[in-house]
C-alpha positions as protocol buffer text, in pm:
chain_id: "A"
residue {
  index: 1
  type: UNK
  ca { x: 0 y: 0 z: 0 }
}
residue {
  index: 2
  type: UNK
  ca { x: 125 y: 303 z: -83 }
}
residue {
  index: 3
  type: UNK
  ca { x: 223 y: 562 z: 166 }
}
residue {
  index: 4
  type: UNK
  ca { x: 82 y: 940 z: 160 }
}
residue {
  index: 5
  type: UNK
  ca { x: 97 y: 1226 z: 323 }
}
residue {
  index: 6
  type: UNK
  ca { x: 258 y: 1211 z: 706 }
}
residue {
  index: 7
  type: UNK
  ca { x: 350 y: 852 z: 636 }
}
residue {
  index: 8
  type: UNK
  ca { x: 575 y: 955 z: 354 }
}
residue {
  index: 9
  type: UNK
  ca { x: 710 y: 1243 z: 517 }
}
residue {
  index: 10
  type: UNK
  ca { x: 829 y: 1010 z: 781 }
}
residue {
  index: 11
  type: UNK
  ca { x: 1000 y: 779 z: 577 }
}
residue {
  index: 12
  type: UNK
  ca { x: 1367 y: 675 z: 695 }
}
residue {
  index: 13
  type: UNK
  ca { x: 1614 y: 750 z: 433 }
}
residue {
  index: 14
  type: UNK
  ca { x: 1863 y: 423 z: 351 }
}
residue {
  index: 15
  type: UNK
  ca { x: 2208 y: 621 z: 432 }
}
residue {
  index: 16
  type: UNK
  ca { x: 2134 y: 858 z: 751 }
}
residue {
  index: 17
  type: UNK
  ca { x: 2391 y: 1170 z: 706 }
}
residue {
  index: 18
  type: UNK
  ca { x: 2428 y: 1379 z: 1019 }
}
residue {
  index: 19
  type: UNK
  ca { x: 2575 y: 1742 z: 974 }
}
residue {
  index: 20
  type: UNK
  ca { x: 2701 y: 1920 z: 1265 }
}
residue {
  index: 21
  type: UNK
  ca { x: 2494 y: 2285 z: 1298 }
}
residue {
  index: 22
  type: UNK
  ca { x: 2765 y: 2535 z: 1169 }
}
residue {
  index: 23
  type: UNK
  ca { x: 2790 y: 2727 z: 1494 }
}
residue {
  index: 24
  type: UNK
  ca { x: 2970 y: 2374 z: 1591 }
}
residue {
  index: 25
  type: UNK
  ca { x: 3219 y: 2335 z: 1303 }
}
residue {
  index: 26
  type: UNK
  ca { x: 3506 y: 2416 z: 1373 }
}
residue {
  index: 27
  type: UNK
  ca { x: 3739 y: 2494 z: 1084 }
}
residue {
  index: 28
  type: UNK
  ca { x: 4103 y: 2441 z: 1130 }
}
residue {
  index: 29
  type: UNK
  ca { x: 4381 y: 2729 z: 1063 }
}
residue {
  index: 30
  type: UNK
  ca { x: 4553 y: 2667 z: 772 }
}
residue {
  index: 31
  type: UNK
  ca { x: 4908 y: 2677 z: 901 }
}
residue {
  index: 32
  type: UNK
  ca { x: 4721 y: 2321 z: 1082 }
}
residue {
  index: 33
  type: UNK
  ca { x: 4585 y: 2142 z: 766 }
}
residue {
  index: 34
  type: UNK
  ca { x: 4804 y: 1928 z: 613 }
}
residue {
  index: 35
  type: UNK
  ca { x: 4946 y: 1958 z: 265 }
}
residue {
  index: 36
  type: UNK
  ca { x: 4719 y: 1785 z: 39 }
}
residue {
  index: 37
  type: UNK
  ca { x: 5050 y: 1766 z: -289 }
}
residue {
  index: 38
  type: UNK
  ca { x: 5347 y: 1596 z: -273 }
}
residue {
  index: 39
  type: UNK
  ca { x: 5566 y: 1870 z: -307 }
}
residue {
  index: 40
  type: UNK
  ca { x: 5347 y: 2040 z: -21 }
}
residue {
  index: 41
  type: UNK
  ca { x: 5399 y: 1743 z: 224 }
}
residue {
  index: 42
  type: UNK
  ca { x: 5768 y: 1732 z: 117 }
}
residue {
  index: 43
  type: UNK
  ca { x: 5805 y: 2081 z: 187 }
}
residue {
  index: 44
  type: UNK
  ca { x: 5646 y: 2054 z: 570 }
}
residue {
  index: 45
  type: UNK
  ca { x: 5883 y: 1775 z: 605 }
}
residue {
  index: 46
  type: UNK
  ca { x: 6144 y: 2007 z: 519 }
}
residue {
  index: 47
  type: UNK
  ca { x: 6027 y: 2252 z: 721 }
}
residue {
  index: 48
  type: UNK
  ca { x: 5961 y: 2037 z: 999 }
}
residue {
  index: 49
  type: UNK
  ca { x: 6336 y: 1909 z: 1001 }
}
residue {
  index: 50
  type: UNK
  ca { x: 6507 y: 2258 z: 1009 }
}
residue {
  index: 51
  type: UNK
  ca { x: 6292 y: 2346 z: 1336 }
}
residue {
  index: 52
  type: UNK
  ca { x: 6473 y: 2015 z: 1491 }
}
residue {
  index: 53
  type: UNK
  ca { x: 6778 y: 2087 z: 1403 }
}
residue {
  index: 54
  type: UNK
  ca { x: 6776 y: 2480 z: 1510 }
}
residue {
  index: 55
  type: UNK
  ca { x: 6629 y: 2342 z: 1875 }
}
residue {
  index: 56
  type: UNK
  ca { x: 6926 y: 2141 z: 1905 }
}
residue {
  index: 57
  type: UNK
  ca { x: 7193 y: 2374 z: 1783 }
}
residue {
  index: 58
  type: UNK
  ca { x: 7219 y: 2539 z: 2164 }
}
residue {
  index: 59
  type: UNK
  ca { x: 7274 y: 2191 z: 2282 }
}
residue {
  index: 60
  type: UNK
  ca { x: 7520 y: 2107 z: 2017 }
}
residue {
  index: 61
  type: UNK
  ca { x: 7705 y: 2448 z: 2126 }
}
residue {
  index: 62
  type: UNK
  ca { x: 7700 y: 2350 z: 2491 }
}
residue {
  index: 63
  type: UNK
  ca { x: 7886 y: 2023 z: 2419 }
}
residue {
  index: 64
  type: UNK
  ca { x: 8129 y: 2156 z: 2164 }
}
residue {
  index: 65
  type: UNK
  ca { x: 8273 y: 2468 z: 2392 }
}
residue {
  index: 66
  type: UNK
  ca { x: 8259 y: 2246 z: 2695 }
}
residue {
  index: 67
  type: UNK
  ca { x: 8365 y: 1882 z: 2574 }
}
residue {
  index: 68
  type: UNK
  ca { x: 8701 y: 1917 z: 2721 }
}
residue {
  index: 69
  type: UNK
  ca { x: 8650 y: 2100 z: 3066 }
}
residue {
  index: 70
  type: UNK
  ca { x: 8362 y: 1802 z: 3208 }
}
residue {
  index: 71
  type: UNK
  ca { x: 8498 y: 1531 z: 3422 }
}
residue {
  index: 72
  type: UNK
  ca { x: 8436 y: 1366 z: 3798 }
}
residue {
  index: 73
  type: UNK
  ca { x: 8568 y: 1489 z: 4124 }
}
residue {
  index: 74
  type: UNK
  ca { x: 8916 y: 1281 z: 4100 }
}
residue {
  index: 75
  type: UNK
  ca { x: 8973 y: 1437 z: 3785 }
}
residue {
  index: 76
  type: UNK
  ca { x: 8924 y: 1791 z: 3894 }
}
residue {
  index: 77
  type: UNK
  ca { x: 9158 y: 2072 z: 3877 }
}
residue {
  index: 78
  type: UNK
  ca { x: 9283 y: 2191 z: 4207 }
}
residue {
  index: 79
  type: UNK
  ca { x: 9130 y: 2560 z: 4272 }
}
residue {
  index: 80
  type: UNK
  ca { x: 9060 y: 2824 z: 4549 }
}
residue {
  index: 81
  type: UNK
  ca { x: 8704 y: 2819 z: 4520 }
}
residue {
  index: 82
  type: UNK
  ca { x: 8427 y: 2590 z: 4414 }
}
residue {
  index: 83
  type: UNK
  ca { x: 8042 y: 2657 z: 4317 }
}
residue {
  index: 84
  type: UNK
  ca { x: 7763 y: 2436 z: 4425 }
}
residue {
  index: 85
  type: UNK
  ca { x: 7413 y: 2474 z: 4250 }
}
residue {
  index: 86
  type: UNK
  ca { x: 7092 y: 2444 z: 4441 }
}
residue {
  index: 87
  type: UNK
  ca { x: 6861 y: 2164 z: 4353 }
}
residue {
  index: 88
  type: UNK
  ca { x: 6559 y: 2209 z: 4545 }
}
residue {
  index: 89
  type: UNK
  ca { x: 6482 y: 2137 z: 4901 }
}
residue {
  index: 90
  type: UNK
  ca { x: 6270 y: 1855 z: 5071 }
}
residue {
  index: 91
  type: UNK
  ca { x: 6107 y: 1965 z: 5394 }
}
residue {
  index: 92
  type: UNK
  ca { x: 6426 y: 2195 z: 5430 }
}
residue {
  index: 93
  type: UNK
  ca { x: 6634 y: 1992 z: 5393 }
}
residue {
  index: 94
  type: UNK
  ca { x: 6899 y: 1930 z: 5041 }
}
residue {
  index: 95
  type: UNK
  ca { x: 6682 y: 1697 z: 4772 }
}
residue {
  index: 96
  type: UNK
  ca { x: 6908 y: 1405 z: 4714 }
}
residue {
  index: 97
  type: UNK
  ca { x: 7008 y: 1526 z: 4346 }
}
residue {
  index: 98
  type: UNK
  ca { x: 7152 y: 1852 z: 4562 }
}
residue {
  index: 99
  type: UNK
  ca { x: 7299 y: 1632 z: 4854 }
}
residue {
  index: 100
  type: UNK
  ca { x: 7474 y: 1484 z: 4547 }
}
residue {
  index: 101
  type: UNK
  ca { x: 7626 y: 1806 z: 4468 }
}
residue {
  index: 102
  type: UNK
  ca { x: 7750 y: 1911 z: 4810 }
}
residue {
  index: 103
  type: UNK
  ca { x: 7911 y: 1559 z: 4894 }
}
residue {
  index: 104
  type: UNK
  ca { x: 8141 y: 1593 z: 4587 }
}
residue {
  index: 105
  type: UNK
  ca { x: 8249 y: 1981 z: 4740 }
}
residue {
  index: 106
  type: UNK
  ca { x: 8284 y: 1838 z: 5039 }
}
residue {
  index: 107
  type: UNK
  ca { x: 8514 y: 1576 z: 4934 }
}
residue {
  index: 108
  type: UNK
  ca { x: 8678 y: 1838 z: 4727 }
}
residue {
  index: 109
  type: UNK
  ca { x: 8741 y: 2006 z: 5024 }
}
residue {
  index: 110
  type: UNK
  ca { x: 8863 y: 1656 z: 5235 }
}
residue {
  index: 111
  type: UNK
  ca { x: 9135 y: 1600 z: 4957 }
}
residue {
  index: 112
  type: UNK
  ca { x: 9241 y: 1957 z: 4976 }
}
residue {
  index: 113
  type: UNK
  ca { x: 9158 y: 2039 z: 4645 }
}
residue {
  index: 114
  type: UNK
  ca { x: 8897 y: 2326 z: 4680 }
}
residue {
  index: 115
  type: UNK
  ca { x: 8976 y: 2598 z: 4980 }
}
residue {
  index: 116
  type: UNK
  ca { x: 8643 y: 2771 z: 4967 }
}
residue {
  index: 117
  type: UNK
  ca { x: 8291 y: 2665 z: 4914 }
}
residue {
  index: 118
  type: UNK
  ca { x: 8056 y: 2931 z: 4715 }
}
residue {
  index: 119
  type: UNK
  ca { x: 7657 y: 2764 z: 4779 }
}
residue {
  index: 120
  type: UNK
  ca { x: 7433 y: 2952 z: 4538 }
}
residue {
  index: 121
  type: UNK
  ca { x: 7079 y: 2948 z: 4550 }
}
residue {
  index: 122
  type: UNK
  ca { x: 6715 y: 3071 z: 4532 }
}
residue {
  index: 123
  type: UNK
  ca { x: 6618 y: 3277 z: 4914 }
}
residue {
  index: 124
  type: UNK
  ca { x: 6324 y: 3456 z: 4743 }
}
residue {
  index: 125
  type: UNK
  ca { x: 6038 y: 3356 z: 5029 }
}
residue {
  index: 126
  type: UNK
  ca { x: 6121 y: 3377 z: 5361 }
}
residue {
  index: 127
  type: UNK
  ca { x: 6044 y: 2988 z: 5410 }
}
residue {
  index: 128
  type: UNK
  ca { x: 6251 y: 2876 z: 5131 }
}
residue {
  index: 129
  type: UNK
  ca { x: 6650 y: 2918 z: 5202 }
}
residue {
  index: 130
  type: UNK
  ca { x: 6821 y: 2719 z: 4998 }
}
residue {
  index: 131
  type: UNK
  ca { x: 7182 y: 2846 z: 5096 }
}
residue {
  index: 132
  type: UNK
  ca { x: 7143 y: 2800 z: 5436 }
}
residue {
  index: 133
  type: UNK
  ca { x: 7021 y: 2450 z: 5388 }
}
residue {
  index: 134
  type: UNK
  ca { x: 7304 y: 2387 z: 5207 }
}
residue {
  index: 135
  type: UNK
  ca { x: 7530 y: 2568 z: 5480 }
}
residue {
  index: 136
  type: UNK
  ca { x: 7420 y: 2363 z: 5735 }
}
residue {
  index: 137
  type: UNK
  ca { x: 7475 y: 2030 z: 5520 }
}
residue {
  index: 138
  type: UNK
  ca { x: 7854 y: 2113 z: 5399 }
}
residue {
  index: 139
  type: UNK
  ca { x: 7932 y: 2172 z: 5798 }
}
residue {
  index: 140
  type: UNK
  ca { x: 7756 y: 1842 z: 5895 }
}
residue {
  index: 141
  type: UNK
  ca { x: 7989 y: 1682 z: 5631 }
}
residue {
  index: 142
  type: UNK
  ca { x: 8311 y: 1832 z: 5787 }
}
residue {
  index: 143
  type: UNK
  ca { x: 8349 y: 2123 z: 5602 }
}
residue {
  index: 144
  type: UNK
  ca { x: 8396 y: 2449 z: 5813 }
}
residue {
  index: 145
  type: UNK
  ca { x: 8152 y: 2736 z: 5847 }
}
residue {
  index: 146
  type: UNK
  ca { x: 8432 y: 3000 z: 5793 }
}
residue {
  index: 147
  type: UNK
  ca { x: 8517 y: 2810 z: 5469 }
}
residue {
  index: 148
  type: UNK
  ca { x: 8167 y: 2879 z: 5319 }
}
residue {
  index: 149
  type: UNK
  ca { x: 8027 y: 3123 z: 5115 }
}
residue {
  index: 150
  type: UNK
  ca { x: 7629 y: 3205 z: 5112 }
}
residue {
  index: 151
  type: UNK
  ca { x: 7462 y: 3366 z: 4782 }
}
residue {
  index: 152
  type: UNK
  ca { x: 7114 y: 3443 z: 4828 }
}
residue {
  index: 153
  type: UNK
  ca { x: 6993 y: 3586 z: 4478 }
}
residue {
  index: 154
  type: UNK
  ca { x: 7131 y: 3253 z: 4280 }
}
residue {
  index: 155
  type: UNK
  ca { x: 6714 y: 3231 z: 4073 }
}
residue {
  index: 156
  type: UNK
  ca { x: 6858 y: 3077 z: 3832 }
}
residue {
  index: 157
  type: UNK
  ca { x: 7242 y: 2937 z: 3638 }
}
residue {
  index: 158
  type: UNK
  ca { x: 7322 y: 3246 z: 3486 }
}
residue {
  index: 159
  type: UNK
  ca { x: 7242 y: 3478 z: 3781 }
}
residue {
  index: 160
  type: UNK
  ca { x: 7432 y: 3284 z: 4001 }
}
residue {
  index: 161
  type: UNK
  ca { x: 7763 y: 3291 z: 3724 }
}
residue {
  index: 162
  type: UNK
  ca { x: 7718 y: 3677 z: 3659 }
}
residue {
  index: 163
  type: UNK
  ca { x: 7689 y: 3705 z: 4086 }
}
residue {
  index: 164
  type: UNK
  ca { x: 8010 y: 3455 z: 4117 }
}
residue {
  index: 165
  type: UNK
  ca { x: 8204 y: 3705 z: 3928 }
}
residue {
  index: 166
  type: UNK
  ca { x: 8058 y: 4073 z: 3999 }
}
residue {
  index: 167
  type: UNK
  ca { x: 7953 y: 4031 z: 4343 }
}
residue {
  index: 168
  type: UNK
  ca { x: 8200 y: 3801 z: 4500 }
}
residue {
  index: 169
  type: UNK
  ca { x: 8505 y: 3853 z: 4256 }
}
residue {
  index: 170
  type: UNK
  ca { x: 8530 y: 3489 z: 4187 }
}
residue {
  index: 171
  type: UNK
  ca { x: 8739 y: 3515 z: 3852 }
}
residue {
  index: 172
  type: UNK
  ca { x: 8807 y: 3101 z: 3833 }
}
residue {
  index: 173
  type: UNK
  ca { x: 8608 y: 2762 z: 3982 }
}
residue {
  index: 174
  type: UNK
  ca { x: 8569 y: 2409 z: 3984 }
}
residue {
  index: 175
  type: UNK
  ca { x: 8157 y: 2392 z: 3945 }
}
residue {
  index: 176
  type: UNK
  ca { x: 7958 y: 2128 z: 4064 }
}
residue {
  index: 177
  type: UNK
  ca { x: 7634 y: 1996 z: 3963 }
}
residue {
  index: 178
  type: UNK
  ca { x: 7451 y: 1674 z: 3781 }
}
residue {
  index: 179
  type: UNK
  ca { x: 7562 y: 1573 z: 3461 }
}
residue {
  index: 180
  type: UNK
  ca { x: 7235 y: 1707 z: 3239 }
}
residue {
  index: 181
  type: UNK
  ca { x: 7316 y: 2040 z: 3397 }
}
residue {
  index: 182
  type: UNK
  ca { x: 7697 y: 2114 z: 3432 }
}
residue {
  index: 183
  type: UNK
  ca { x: 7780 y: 2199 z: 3091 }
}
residue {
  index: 184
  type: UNK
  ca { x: 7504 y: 2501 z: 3080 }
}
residue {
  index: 185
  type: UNK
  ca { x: 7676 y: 2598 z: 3382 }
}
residue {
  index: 186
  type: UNK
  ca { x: 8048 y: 2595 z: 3258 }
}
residue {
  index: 187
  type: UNK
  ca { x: 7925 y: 2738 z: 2928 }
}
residue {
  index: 188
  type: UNK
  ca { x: 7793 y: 3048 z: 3160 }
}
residue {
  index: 189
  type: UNK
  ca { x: 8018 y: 3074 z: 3367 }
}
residue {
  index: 190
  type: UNK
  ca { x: 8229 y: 3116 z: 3108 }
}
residue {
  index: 191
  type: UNK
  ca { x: 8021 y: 3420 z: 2910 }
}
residue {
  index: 192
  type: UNK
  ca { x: 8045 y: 3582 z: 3242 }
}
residue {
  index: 193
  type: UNK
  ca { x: 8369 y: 3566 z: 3308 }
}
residue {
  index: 194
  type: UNK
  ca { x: 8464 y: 3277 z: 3524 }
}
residue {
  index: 195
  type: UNK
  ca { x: 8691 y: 3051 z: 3401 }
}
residue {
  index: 196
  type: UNK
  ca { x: 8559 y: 2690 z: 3493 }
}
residue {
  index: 197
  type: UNK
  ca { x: 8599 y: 2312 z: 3528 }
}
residue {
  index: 198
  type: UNK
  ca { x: 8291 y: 2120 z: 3585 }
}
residue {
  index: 199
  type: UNK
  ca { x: 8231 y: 1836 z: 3815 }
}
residue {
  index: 200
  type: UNK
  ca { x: 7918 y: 1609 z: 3694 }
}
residue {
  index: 201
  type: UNK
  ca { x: 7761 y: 1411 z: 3978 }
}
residue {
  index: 202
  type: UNK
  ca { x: 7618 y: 1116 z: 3955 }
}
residue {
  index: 203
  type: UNK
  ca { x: 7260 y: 1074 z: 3964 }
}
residue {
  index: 204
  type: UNK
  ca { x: 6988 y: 822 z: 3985 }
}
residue {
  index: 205
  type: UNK
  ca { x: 6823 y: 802 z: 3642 }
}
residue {
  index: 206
  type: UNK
  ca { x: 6425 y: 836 z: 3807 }
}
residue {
  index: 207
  type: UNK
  ca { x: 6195 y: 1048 z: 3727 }
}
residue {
  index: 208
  type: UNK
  ca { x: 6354 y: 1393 z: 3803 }
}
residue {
  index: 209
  type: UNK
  ca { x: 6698 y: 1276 z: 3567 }
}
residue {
  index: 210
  type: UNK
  ca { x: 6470 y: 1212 z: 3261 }
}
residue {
  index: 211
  type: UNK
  ca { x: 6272 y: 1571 z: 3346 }
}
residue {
  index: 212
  type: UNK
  ca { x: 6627 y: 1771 z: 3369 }
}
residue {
  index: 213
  type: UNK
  ca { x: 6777 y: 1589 z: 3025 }
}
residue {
  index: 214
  type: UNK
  ca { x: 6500 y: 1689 z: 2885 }
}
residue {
  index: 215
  type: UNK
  ca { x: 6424 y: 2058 z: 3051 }
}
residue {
  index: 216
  type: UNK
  ca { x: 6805 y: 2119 z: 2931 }
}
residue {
  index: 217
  type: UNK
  ca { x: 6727 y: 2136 z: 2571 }
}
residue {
  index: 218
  type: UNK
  ca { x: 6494 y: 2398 z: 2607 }
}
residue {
  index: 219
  type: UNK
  ca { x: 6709 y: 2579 z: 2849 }
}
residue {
  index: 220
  type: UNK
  ca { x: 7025 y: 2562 z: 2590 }
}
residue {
  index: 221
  type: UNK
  ca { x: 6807 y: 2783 z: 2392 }
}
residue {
  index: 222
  type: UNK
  ca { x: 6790 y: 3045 z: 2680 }
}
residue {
  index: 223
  type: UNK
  ca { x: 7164 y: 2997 z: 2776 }
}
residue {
  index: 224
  type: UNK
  ca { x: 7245 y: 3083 z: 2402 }
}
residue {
  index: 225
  type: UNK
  ca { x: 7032 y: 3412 z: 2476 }
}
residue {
  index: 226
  type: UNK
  ca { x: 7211 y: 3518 z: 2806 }
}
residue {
  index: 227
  type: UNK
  ca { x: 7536 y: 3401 z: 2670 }
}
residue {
  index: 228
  type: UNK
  ca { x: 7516 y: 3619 z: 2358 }
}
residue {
  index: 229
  type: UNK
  ca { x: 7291 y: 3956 z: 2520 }
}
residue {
  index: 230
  type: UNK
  ca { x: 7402 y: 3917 z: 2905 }
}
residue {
  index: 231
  type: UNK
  ca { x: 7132 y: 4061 z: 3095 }
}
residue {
  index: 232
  type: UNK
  ca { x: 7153 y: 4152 z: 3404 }
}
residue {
  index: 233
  type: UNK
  ca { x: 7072 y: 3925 z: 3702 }
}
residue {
  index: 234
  type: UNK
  ca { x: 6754 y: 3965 z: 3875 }
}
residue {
  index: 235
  type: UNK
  ca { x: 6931 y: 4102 z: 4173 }
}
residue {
  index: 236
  type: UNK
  ca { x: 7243 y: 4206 z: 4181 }
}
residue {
  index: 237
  type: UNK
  ca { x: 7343 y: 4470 z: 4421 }
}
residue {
  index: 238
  type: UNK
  ca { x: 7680 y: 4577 z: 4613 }
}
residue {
  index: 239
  type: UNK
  ca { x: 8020 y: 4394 z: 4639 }
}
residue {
  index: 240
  type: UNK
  ca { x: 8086 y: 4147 z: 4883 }
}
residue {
  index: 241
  type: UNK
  ca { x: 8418 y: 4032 z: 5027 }
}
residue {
  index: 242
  type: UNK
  ca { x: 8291 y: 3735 z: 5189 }
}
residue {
  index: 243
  type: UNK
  ca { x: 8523 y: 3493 z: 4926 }
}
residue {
  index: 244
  type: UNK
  ca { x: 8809 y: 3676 z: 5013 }
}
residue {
  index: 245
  type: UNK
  ca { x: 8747 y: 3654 z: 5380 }
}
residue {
  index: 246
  type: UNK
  ca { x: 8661 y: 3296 z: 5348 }
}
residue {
  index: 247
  type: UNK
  ca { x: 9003 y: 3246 z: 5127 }
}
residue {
  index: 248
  type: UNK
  ca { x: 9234 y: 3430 z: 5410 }
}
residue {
  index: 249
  type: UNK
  ca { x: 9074 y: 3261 z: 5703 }
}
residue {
  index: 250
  type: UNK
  ca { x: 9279 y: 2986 z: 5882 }
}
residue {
  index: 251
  type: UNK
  ca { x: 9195 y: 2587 z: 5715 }
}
């Protein structure tokens, strides 16, 4: 029978199509779509592969001026004063990566080949201290009090290198920190004026290793930047003698 009027109105098409209402579409950027020609796909390849390799050139450069100037505390260069990164704190108290660092200055120190300890670190809130933390650690592991040296406005690697040098005089170090990290800091160092040797640490490869390899690419990029422009640290204030008081005071 045939069908008429409502009947046919209501009559269920064989291939249902649903469209979206166009206040839901969403239409892609074009810099998103993807080349629809081979010359077009072989051209975001292209492109693709020339962003890689300008990420890694900062990394390449850290490796190349630093290759021969990394090594572990027996093969480090005897010298009158040694730098000490902070790494965080866990309920005040050194994270292991940074308890790391400080045992290899205060072996340093043991073997007689460091005189002074310089701990540099971030003091920005009143309940964070990591130079006093790391203070208190260094003297626990036999190092005297008189033989270290506090910086409180160490934010960040380059800060702490331009501070080493204008604030504290330090014109030559053996600097101490993990592996992913010490090369960024010799490289530094060395833009602001501190000749260096860096010590690399070992570390447990957990979690927090696999973050820092891979936070250091990204931060090569902004040690390229400070390296070539050289702001200004984020604090930088008046001259202090407390290296050379450190470096005259009886061992």
């Amino acid at each position: 029978m045939e069908r008429t009027g409502w009947a046919r109105r209501l009559r269920v098409p064989g291939r249902l199509r649903l469209r979206a209402p166009g206040w839901l579409r969403v239409r892609r950027p074009a810099w998103l779509r993807l080349p629809r020609t081979r010359k077009g796909q072989r051209r975001g390849v292209q492109a693709v592969m020339a962003l890689c390799v300008l990420a890694l050139l900062p990394s390449a450069w850290l490796f190349v001026t630093t290759d021969n100037r990394i090594g572990t505390v027996a093969d480090a260069p005897r010298s009158r004063v040694a730098m000490v990164f902070g790494a965080g704190l866990w309920r005040g108290e050194p994270s292991p990566y940074l308890a790391h660092r400080l045992d290899a200055a205060a072996e340093l120190y043991r073997t007689g080949r460091i005189e002074v300890v310089l701990v540099t670190g971030d003091n920005s809130r009143e309940e964070y201290d990591e130079p006093d933390a790391m203070r208190a650690y260094l003297k626990k592991h036999g190092v005297p009090d008189r033989r270290i040296v506090s910086d409180y406005a160490g934010f960040d690697t380059w800060d702490s290198c331009v501070r080493a040098k204008k604030i504290f005089g330090v014109d030559r170090a053996v600097l101490i920190s993990q592996g992913f990290h010490i090369r960024r800091a010799v490289a530094l160092c060395d833009a602001a004026g501190v000749s260096s040797y860096g010590v690399g640490v070992d570390a447990v490869h957990d979690a927090t290793w696999y973050y820092g390899g891979a936070r250091e690419v990204f931060a090569a990029g902004k040690a390229a930047i400070d390296s070539a422009f050289q702001p200004d640290p984020r604090f930088l204030g008046a001259r202090e003698h407390g290296v050379d008081r450190a470096l005259s005071a009886p061992r």
